[in-house]
Structure formats: C-alpha cells, structure tokens
KEKE-3310 file (N, C-alpha, C; in steps of 0.2 Angstrom, whole numbers, plus 5000, padded with zeros to 4 digits):
npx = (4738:4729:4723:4711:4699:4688:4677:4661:4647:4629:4615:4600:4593:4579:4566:4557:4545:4534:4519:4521:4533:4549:4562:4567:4572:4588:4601:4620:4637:4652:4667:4685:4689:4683:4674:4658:4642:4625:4611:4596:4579:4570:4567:4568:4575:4587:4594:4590:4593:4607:4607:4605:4615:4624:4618:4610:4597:4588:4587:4576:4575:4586:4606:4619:4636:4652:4669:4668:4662:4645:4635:4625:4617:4626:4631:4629:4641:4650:4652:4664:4663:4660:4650:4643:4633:4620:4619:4629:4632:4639:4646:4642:4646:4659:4677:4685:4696:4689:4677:4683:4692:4682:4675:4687:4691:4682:4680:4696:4703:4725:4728:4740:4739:4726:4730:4738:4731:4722:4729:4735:4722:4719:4728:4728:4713:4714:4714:4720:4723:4712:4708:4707:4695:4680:4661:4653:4658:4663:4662:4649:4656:4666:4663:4657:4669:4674:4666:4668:4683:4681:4676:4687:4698:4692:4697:4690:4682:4673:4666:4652:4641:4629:4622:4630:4633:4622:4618:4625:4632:4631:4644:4651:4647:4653:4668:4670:4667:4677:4686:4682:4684:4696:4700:4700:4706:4718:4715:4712:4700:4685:4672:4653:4643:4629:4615:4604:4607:4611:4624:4633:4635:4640:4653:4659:4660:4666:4659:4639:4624:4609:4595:4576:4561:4562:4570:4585:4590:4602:4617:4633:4649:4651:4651:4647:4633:4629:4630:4626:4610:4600:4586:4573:4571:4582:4591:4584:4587:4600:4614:4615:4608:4592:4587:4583:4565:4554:4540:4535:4531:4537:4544:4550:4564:4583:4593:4603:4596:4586:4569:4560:4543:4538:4524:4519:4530:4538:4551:4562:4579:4585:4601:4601:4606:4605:4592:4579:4563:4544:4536:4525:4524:4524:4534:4549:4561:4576:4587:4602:4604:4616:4621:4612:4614:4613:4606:4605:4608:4612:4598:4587:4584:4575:4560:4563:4554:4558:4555:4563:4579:4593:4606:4624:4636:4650:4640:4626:4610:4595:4580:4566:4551:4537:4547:4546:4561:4576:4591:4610:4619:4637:4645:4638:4621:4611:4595:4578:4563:4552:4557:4559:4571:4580:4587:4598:4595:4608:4610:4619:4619:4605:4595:4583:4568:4555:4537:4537:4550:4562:4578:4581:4591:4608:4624:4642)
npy = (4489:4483:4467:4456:4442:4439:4435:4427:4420:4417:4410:4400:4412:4424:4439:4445:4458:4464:4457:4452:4444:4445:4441:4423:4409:4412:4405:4406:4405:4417:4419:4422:4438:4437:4445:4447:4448:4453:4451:4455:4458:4475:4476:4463:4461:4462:4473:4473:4462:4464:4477:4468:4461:4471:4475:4484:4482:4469:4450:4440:4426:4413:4414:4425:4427:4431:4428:4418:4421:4423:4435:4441:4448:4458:4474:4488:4495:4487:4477:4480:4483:4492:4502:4511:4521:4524:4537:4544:4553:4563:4575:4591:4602:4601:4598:4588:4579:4582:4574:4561:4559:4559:4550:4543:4551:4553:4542:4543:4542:4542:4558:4556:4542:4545:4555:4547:4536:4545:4549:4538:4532:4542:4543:4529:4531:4543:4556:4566:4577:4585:4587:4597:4602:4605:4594:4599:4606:4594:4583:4569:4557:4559:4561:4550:4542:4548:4544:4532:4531:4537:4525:4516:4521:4516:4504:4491:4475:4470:4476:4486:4487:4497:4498:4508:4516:4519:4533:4538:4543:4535:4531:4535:4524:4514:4517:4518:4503:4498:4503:4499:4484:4485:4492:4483:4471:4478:4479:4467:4465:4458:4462:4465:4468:4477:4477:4480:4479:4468:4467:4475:4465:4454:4457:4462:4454:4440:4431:4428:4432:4428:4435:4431:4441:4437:4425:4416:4412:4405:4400:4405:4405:4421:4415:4405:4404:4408:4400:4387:4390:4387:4387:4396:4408:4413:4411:4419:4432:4434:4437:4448:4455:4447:4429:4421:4413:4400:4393:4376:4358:4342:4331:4318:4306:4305:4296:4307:4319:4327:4331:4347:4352:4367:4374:4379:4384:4370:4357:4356:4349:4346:4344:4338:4329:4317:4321:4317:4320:4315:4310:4324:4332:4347:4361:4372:4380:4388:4401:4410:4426:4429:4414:4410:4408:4416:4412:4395:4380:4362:4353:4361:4374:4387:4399:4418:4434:4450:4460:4471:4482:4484:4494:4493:4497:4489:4477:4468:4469:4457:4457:4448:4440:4427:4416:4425:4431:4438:4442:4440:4448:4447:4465:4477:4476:4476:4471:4470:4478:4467:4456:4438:4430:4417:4404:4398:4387:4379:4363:4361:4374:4375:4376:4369:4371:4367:4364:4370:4379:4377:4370:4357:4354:4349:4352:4349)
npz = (5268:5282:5285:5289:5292:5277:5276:5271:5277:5273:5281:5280:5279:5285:5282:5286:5284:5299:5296:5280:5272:5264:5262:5258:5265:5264:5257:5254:5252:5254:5249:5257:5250:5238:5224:5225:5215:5219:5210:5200:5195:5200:5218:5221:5235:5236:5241:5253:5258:5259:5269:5279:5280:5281:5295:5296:5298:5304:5307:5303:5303:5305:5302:5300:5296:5297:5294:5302:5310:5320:5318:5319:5331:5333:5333:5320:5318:5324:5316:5307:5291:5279:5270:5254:5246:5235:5234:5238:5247:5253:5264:5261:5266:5269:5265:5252:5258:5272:5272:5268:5282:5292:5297:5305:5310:5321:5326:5335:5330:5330:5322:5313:5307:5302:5289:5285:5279:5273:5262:5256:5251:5242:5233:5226:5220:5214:5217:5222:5218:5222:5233:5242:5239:5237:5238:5228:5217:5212:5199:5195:5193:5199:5213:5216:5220:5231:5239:5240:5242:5258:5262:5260:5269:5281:5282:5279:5283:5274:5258:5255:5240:5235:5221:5214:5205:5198:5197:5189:5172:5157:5148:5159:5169:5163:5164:5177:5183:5177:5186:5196:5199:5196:5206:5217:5214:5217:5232:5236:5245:5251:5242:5242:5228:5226:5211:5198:5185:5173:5165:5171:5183:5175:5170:5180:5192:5203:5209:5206:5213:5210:5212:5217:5218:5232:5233:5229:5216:5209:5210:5205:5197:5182:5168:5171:5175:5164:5153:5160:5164:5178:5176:5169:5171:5177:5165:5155:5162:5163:5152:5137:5122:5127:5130:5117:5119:5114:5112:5114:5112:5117:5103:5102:5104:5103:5107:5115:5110:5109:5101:5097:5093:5086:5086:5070:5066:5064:5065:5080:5081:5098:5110:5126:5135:5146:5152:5147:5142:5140:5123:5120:5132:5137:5134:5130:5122:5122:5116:5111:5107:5100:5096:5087:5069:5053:5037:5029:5037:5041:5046:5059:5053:5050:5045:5044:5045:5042:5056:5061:5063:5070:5070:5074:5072:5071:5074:5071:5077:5071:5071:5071:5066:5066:5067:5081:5089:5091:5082:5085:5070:5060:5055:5045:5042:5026:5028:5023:5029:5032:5025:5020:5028:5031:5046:5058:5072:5081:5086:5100:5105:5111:5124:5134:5144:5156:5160:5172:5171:5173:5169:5158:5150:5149:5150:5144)
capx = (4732:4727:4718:4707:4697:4681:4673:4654:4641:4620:4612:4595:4591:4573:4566:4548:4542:4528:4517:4525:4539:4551:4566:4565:4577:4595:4609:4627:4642:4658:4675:4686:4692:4680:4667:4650:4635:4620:4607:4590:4576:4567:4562:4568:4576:4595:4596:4588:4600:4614:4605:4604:4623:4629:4618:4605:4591:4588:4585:4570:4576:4594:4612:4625:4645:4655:4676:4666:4657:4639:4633:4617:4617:4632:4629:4631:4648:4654:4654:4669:4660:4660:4644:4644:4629:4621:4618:4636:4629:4644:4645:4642:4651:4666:4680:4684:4699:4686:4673:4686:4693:4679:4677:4691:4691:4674:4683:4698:4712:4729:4731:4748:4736:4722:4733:4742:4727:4718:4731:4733:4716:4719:4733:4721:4708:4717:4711:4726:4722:4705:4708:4704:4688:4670:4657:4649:4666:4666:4660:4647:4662:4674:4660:4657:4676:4676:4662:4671:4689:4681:4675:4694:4700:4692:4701:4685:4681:4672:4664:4645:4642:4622:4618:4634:4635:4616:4617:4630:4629:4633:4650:4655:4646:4656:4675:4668:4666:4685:4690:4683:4689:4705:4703:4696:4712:4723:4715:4711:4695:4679:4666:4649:4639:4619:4614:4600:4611:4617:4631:4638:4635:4647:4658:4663:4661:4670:4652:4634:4619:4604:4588:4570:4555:4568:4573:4588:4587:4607:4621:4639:4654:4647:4651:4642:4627:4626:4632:4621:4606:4598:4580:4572:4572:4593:4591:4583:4590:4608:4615:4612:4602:4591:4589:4575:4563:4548:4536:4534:4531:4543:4538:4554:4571:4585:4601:4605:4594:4576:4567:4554:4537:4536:4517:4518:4537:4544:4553:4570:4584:4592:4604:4599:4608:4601:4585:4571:4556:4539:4533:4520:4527:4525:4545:4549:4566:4578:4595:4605:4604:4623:4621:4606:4616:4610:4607:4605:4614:4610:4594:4586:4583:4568:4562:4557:4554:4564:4552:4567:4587:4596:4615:4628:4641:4654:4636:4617:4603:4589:4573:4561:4543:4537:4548:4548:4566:4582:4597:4615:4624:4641:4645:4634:4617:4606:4590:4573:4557:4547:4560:4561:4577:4582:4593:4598:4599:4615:4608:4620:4617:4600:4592:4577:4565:4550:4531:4541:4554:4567:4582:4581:4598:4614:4629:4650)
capy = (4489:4476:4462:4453:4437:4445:4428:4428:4414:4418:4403:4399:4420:4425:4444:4448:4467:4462:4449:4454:4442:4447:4436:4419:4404:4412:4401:4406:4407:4422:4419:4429:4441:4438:4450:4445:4454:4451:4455:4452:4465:4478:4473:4458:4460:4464:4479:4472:4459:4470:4480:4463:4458:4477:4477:4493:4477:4464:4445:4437:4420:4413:4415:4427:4426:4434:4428:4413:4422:4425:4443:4441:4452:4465:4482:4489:4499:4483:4472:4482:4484:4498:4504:4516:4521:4525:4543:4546:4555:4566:4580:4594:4611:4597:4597:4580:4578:4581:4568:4554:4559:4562:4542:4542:4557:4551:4533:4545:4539:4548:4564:4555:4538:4548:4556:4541:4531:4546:4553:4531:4531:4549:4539:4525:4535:4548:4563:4569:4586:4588:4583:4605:4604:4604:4589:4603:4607:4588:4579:4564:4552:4560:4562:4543:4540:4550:4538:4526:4532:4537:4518:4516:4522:4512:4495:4486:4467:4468:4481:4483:4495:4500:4502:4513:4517:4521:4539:4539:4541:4527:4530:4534:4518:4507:4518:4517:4498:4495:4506:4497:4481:4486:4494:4475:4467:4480:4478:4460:4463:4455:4467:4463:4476:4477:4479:4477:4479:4462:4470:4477:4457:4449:4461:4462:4447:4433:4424:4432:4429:4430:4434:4435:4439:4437:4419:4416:4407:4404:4406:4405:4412:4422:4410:4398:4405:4410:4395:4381:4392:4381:4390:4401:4415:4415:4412:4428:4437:4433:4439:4455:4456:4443:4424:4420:4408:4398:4387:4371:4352:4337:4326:4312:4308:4299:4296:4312:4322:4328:4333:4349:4355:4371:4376:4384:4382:4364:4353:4356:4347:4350:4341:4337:4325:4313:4324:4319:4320:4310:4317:4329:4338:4355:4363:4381:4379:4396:4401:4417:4428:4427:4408:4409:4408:4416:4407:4388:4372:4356:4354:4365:4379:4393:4405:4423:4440:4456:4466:4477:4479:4488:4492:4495:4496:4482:4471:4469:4465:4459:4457:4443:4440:4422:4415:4432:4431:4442:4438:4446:4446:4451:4469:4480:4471:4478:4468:4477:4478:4463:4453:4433:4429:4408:4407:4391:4383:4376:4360:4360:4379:4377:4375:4368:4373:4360:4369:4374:4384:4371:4368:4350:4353:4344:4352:4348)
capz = (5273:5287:5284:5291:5287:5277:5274:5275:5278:5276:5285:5282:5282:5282:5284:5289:5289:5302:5294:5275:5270:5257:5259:5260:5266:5257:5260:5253:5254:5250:5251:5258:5244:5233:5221:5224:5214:5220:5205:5199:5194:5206:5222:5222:5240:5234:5244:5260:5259:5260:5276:5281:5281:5285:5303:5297:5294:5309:5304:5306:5306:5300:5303:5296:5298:5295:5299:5306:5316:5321:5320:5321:5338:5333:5330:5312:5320:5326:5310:5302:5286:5276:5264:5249:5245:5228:5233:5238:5257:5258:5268:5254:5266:5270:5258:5251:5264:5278:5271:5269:5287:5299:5302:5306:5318:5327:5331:5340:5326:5328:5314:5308:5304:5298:5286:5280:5278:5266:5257:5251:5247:5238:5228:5225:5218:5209:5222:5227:5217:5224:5242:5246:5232:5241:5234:5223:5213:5208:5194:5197:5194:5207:5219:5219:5221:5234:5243:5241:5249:5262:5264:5261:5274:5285:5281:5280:5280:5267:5257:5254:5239:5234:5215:5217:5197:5198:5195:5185:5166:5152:5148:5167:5172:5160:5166:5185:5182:5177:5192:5204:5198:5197:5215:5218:5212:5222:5239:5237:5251:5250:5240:5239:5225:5221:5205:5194:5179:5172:5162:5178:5185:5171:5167:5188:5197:5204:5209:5204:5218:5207:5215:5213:5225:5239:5235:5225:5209:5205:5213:5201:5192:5177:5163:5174:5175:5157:5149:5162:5170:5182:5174:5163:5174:5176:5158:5149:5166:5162:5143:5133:5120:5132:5126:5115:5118:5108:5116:5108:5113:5113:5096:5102:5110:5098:5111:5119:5108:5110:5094:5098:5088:5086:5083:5066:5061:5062:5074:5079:5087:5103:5114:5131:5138:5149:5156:5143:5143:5136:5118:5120:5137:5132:5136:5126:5122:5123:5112:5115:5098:5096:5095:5081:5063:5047:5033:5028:5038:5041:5051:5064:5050:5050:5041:5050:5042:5046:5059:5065:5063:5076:5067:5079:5067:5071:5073:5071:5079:5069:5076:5067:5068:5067:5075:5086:5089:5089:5079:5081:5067:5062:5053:5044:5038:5023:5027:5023:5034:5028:5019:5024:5029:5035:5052:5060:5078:5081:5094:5105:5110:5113:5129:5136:5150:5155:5158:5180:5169:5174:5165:5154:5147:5152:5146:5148)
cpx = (4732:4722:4716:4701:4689:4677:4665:4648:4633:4618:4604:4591:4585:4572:4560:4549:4535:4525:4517:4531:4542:4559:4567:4572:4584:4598:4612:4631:4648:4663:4679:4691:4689:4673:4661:4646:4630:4615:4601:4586:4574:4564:4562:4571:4583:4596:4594:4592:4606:4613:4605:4613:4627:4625:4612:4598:4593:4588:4581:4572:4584:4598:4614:4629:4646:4663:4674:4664:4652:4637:4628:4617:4620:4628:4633:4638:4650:4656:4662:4667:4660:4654:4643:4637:4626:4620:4623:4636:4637:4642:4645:4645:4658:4669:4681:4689:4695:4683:4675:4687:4688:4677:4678:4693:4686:4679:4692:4705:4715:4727:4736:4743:4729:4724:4736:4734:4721:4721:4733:4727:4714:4723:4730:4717:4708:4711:4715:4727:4715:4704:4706:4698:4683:4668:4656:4653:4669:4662:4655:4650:4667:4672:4661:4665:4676:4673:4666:4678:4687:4678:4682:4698:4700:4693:4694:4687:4680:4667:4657:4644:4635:4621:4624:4635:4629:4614:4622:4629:4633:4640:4653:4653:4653:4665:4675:4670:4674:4688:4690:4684:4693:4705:4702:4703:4717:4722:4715:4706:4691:4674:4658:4644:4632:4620:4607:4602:4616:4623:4636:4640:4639:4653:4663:4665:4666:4664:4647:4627:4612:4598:4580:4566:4559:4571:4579:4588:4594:4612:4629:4642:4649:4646:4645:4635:4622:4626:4627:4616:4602:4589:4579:4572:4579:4595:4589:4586:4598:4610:4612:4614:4599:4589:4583:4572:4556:4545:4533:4532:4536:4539:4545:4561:4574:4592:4600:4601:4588:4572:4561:4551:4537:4530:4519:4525:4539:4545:4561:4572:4586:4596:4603:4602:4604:4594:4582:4564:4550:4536:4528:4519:4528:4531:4543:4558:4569:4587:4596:4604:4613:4625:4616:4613:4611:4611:4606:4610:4609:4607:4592:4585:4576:4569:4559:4559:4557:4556:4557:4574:4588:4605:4619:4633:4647:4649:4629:4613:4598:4584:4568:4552:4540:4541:4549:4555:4572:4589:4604:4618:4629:4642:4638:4626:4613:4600:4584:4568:4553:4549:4561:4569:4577:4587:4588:4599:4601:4610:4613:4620:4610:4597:4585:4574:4558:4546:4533:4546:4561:4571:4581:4587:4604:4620:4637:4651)
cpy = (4483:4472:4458:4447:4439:4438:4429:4423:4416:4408:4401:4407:4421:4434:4444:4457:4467:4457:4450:4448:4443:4445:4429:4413:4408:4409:4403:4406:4412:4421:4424:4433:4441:4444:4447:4450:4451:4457:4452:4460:4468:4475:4466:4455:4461:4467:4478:4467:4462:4474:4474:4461:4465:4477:4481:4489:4472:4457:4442:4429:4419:4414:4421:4428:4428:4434:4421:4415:4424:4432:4445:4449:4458:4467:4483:4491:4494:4478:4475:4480:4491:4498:4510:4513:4523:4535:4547:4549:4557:4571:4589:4604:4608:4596:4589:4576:4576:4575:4562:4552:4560:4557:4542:4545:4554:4546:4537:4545:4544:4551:4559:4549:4539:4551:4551:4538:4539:4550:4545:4530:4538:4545:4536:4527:4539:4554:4565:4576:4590:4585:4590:4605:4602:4599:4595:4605:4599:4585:4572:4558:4552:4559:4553:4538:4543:4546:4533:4525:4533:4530:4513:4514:4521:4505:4492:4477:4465:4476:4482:4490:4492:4502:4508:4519:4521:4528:4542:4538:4538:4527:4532:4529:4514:4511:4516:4508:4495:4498:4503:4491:4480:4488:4486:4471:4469:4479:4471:4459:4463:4459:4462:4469:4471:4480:4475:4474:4473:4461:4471:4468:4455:4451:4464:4457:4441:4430:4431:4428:4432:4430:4437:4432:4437:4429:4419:4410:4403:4407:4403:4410:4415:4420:4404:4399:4410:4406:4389:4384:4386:4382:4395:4408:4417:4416:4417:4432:4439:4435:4445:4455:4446:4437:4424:4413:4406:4392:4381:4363:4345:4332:4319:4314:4304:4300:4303:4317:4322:4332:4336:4352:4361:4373:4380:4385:4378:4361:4355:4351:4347:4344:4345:4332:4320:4314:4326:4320:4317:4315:4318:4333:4345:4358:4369:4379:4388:4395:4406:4421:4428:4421:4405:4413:4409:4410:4399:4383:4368:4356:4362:4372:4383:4397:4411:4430:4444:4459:4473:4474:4486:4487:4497:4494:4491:4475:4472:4467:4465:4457:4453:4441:4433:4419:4424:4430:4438:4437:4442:4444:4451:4457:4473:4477:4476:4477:4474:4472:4471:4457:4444:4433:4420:4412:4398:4391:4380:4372:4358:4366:4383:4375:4375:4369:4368:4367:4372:4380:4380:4370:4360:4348:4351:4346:4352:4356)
cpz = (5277:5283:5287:5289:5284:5273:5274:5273:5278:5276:5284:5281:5278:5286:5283:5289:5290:5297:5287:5275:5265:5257:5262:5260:5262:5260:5255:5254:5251:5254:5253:5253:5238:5230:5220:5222:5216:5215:5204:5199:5203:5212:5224:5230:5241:5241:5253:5262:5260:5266:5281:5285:5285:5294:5304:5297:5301:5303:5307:5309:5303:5305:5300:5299:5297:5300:5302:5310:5316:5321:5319:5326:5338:5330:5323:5314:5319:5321:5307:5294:5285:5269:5260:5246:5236:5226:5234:5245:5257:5260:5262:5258:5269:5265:5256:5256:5271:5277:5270:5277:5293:5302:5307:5314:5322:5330:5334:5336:5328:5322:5310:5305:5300:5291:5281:5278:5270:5262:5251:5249:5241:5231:5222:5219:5213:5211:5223:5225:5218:5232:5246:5242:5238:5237:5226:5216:5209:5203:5198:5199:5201:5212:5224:5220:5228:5242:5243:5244:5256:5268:5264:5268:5282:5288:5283:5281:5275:5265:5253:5249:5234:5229:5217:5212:5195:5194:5189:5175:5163:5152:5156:5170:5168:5163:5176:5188:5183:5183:5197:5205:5199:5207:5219:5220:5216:5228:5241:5245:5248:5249:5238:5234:5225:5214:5200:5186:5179:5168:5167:5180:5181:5173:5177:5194:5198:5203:5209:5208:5215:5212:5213:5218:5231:5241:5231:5222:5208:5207:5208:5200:5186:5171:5167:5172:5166:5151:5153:5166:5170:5179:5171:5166:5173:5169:5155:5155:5164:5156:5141:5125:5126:5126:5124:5117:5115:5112:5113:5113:5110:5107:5098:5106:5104:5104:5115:5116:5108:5104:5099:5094:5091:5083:5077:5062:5063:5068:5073:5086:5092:5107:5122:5137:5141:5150:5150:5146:5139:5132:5120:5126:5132:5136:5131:5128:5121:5118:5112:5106:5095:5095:5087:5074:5059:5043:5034:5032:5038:5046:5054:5059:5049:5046:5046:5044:5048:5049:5059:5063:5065:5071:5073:5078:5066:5072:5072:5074:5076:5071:5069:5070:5065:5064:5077:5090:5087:5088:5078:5075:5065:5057:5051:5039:5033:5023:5027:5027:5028:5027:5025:5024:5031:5041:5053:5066:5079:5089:5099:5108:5112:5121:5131:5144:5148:5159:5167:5177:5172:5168:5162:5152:5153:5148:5149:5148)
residu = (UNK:UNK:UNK:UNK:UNK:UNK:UNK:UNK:UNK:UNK:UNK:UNK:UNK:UNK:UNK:UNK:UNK:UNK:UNK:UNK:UNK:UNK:UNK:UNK:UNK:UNK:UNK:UNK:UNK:UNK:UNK:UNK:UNK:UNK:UNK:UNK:UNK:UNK:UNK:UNK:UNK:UNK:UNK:UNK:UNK:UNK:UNK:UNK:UNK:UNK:UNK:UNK:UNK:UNK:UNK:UNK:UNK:UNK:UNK:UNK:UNK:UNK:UNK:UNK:UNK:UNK:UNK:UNK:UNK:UNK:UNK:UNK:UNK:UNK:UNK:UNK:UNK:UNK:UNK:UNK:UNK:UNK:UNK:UNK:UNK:UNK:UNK:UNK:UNK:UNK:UNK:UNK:UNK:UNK:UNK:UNK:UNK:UNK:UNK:UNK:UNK:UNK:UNK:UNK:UNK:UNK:UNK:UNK:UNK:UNK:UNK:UNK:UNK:UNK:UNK:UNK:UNK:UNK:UNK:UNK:UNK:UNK:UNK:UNK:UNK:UNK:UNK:UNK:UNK:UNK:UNK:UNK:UNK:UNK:UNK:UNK:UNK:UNK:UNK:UNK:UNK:UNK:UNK:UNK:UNK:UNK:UNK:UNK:UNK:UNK:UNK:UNK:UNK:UNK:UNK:UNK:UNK:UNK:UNK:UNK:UNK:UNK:UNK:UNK:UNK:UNK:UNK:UNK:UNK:UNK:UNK:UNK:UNK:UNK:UNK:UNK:UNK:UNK:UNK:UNK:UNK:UNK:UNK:UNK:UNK:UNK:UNK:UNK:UNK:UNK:UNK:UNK:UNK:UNK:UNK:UNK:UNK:UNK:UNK:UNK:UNK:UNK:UNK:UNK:UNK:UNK:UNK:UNK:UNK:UNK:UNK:UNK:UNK:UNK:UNK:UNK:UNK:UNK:UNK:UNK:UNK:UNK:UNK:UNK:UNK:UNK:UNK:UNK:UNK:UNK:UNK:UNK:UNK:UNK:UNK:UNK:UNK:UNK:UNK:UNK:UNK:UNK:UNK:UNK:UNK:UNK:UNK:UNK:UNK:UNK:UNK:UNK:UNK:UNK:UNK:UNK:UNK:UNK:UNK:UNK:UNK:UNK:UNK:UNK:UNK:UNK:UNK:UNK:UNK:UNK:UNK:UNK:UNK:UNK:UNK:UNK:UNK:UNK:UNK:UNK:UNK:UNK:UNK:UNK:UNK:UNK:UNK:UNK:UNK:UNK:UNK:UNK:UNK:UNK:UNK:UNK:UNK:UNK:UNK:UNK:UNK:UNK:UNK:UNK:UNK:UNK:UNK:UNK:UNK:UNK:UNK:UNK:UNK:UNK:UNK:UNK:UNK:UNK:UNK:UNK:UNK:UNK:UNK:UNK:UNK:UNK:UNK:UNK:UNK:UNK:UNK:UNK:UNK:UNK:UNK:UNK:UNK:UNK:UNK:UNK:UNK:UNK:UNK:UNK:UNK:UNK:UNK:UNK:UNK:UNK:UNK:UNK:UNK:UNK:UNK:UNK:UNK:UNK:UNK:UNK:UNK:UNK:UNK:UNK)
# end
C-alpha cells in the first residue's frame, strides 16, 4: 500500500463548547508509524480529541499537523484519515464486500483498484469467506473487522480508532488486541486508539497520552509511565490491580533516602533521590501490589490482616486492612479472613507524591 508521511503535531489545542471548556492547552507529538493511545477515565476529553484531529470537531485555539502541515481549515474528507468507530456504523442490507467498497466507489476509484484494494484487506483480516455475508450473519468480532477493512481500504495517513473493542466481550477484546497489533506491525501506519481501558493502553502502545479533565497528565512509552509517573493520577491510573497508597509525613532524609511516618503503623524507608523534602511535609507514598513482599526483610515491614483474597490460580490477590492495601502473591494462597500476616516494602520500589500529588521520586 502507499504511503504517505502520517506524522502529527497538536499545538497549544484548546476546545470550547460556547463558554464550556473541556480541552485545555494539549501539546504533542506522533511519529509517523507510530501507536498512540490516548486514555484516561470518562469524560476526560479522549474522544473530542480524536473529532478534533479527524476534522468532525473544529479548534478553538491551537495548531494541528499533520505531514507538517496545518489542517486546521481542511475538511474531514481532505485529511486522509480514516475513523472506526466503536459502533462499527456498517451498512446492515450491504454485504461485507459492499461496506468495504462503497468509499471507494463514492470517490469514483476504478472496479479493478476497488477490488485489489478489498480483497487485500479481506486477506489481512481473514474475510475472504465472508465477503457475500450481510453485517447480521457476523459475529461481534467479524463485524468489528469488517470496520476496520473498510478503513483499510482507504490507505489512510493515519488511523483513528473510537473505544473500537468497546462492545466486544473479554475474551474477544483480549484476541481483537493482538490483531490489531499485528495489523499495526504489517501496515506500519500511524494509529491513534481511545480507550479508557489501561490494559488495552499497555499492552498496545508505542507512546500512551494520558488525560484527565481535558489536560494531559503524561505523555510516554508504557514502561515509562508505569515505572516514573510524573504524579499520582498516572500513578494509580497506569497498572492493574491499581498502586496502593498511605498517607503519611516525612520524619527525615539520610543521603538519598527519605524516611516516612505512617500514622498508626511505623515509618518506612524510601528512595528518592535528590527531591526531599522537610520532615513533617505531609507526601502519601504509593507501591504497586506486585512489588509489596510477603513475609519478614530487613526494614520497611507491616503488619495488615486478611480482609479479602481473590485466587486466580497461577496468583493471589490479597486485600489488607490496616494498612488498606493490596498484595499479589505468587500461586495458590490459604490465608483466612482475619488472620495478620507481615509484608514488606522493598524502598526502592516505592514512590512518593508531595500534598499537589507530584512525584518526589528519582529513579535510573
């Protein structure tokens, strides 16, 4: 397929609905061939960004590029962008042949290029024995395949795909996911997806543009923003089961290390690097539950009672109650409702947030 440069620059972009504002200053950037997700809970302004960049959404203030160029003023047709929706919008008395092809045919294309261009995204897709099927004759999964050749088909710039998994259930999300990756890696063109789901967000991205309330918090690869978020929002948003945190006040610094009070259980260790803080700032330090160790070490140890234990056969999740904490561990656990257990925090995989929700920590 053609290619074309599917680069794309937001500038400064704000969006007013009348005197409403709901996205504020974004600046990024997407390379071209790269998988962008933009994520963050409801409402946060994802999806208006994405109406924003396709054309269907004006811009109140700002830039957007795209190729290096301005397209502020251009019409949604004229970007060469292609959008899949989360409701799949095909034409439901068109077979599946028709609904790839009717683009095609509106913009005038020869039959002979028509053809080539959707019996390769039939290939692709793994359609080629439902090319005569109607929408109604397909499964959830097919359907949403089928939205997506027909955005095929159009050799986009870049591909804009809407919560596309949405309606789809667990196990066809998590096969959908590897598909579209892989169709990622075969077209090598610029995808940007929404999603509120930060499973989707790891497990797809080259870079993940977190947003919230219509600013973005964090923009990175997914190791990046899971291993140094810039704040506590990135922080419990990123990771699954989400990071725990405990509200405590610094009691000292010794070199690189910041010693915090926990009201009620103890003080524990962390590394911090350079970015202290004076004791008795109040910070809430955060640690992921597959980073909290059962059992006794040295230093940094609590004690918490079982509330809850979630068994998930190859692991556990067990839920504590002062400290209110989750803890994975590995294989089948026998803990009972009540029972103390000890568990340690390893201080160099904790994390601190100052009373803005600010990172403190400093890691290689």
């Amino acid at each position: 397929m053609g290619r074309t440069d599917g680069s794309l620059a937001l500038k400064n972009v704000v969006k007013r609905f009348g005197g409403t504002q709901v996205i504020y200053d974004v600046s990024f950037d997407v390379a071209d061939g790269e998988f962008v997700v933009f994520v963050g809970p409801s409402g946060c302004g994802k999806s208006t960004l994405l109406r924003m960049i396709c054309g269907l959404e004006s811009v109140s203030d700002g830039e957007i590029c795209i190729g290096g160029d301005r397209v502020n003023e251009v019409s949604a047709a004229r970007r060469g962008l292609a959008l899949v929706f989360q409701s799949y919008a095909l034409y439901p008395h068109m077979t599946v042949y028709q609904n790839m092809a009717f683009g095609l045919e509106n913009l005038g294309m020869p039959r002979a290029e028509i053809e080539k261009r959707v019996a390769e995204a039939a290939r692709m897709l793994r359609l080629g024995d439902y090319l005569q099927r109607k929408p109604t004759a397909l499964s959830g999964g097919q359907r949403q395949r089928v939205a997506i050749g027909r955005a095929i088909v159009r050799e986009p710039r870049i591909f804009l795909f809407d919560e596309p998994l949405s309606n789809l259930d667990a196990e066809l999300r998590v096969g959908m996911r590897a598909e579209l990756a892989d169709l990622h890696r075969r077209l090598g063109t610029t995808m940007i997806y929404v999603t509120h789901d930060q499973v989707e967000a790891m497990t797809m991205a080259d870079k993940i543009v977190v947003l919230r309330a219509g600013r973005v918090e964090q923009v990175g690869a997914p190791l990046e923003l899971y291993n140094h978020p810039q704040n506590r929002f990135v922080a419990g948003f990123i990771g699954s089961p989400q990071m725990n945190f405990l509200e405590g006040r610094v009691a000292g610094a010794n070199g690189p290390r910041l010693a915090v009070e926990l009201p009620g259980l103890g003080t524990v260790e962390t590394r911090v690097g350079s970015n202290h803080a004076a004791p008795g700032t109040a910070v809430a330090i955060g640690i992921r539950p597959e980073h909290v160790q059962a059992g006794h070490h040295d230093g940094n140890n609590l004690i918490g009672k079982v509330s809850g234990v979630e068994q998930l056969g190859g692991l556990s999740y067990v839920r504590l109650g002062n400290p209110d904490i989750t803890v994975q561990i590995p294989g089948q656990t026998r803990l009972a409702h009540g029972e103390a257990t000890p568990v340690h925090f390893p201080a160099d995989a904790i994390h601190v947030f100052d009373a803005d929700g600010l990172t403190l920590s400093a890691r290689a």
